[in-house]
C-alpha positions, -999 to +999 in steps of 0.1 A: -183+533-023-177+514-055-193+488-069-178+463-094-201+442-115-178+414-134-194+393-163-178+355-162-157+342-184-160+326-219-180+293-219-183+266-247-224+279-249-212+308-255-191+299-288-217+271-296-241+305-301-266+280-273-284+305-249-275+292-213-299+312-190-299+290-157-279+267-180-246+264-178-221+254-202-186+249-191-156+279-193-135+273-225-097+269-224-098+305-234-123+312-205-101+295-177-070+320-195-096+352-191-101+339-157-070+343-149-061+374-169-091+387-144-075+380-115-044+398-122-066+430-130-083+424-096-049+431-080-048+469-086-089+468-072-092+474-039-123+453-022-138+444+009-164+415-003-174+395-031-210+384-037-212+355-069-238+337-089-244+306-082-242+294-115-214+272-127-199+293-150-196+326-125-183+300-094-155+288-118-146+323-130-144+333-096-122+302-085-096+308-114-094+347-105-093+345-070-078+312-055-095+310-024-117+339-023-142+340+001-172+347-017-211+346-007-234+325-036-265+344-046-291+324-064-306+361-070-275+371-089-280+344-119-290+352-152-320+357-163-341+321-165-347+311-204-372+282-196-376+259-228-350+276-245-321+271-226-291+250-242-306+253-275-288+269-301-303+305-310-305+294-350-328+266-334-348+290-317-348+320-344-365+299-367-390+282-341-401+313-329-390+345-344-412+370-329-402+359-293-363+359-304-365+394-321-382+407-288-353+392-270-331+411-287-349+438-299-375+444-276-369+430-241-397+446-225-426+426-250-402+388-245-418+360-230-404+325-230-426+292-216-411+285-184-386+312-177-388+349-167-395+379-182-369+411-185-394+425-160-385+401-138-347+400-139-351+440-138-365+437-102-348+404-091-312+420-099-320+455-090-334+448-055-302+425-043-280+450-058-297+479-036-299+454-006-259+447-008-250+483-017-270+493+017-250+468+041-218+471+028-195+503+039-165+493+015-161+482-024-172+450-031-174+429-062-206+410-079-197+385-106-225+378-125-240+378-160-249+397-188-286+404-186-283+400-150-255+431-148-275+448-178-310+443-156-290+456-122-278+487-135-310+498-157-325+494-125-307+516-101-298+542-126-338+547-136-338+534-171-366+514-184-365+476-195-363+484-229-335+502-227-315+470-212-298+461-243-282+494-248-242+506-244-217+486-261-213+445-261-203+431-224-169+408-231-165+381-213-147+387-178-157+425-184-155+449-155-183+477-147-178+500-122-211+520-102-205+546-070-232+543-047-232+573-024-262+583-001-285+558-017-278+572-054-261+551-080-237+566-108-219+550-136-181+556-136-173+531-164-190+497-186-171+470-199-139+477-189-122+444-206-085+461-213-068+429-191-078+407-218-057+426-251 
């Protein structure tokens, strides 16, 4: 069975450089056009179901790709919670508190934020509803999500350790990662995949 974990599209946060957490800044005009460039890739995946955040962002992604989709909304799938420093620009917080924003970056598994959760957290949050859906589904399905929240899901069900969330290659906006899950074992196939957008 296949599993494909989609990032949402492009938001005005996200060029602002504002961290959004369980923020949400709208989808850009070139958001709404990855959106859609999504959901003419989705045509060539096959899928039985499709579990979504139920953040703004991720619900409006998944409107624009898939007119009419019928989609379950999982306040489990949503990004990890940045507390006091959500909307706020990251230059803003760099220079407020730069040990906390290196960590963040740097050093996931030492980053703590008043008010919001801890990679820890997101690493079991997204890795338990990912194992939970992978066990009661029998066909592909689709969970469109975020970036530490897709990063956090697969660390956890391939074994790696929080601090090892941040590695691979930067997740594009509307990218597509692709895990078999097979007799309760998860393997990568591909991460990123974002070719419908050149």
């Amino acid at each position: 069975m296949k599993i494909y974990l989609i990032r949402h599209a492009e938001t005005e946060w996200n060029v602002s450089k504002r961290l959004q957490g369980w923020g949400d800044g709208p989808l850009t005009e070139n958001g709404r056009l990855q959106s859609a460039k999504l959901g003419e890739r989705l045509k060539s995946i096959k899928f039985n179901s499709i579990y979504c955040s139920t953040s703004g962002r991720a619900r409006t992604t998944l409107s624009i790709a898939l007119k009419d989709a019928n989609a379950e909304y999982l306040d489990s799938l949503r990004e990890i919670s940045l507390g006091s420093w959500e909307g706020r620009s990251q230059a803003e917080i760099e220079k407020e508190n730069p040990v906390q924003f290196d960590n963040f970056w740097h050093h996931p598994e030492h980053f703590s934020v008043d008010g919001g959760e801890t990679f820890f957290d997101i690493y079991r949050r997204t890795g338990e509803v990912l194992r939970l859906l992978a066990q009661k589904e029998q066909n592909d399905f689709i969970i469109l999500s975020h970036t530490i929240a897709i990063r956090a899901m697969m660390s956890s069900v391939l074994g790696k350790d929080v601090s090892q969330i941040w590695d691979g290659e930067y997740l594009k906006p509307t990218a597509i990662t692709c895990i078999d899950y097979s007799s309760g074992n998860f393997k990568l196939i591909y991460f990123g995949d974002a070719n419908h957008l050149e």
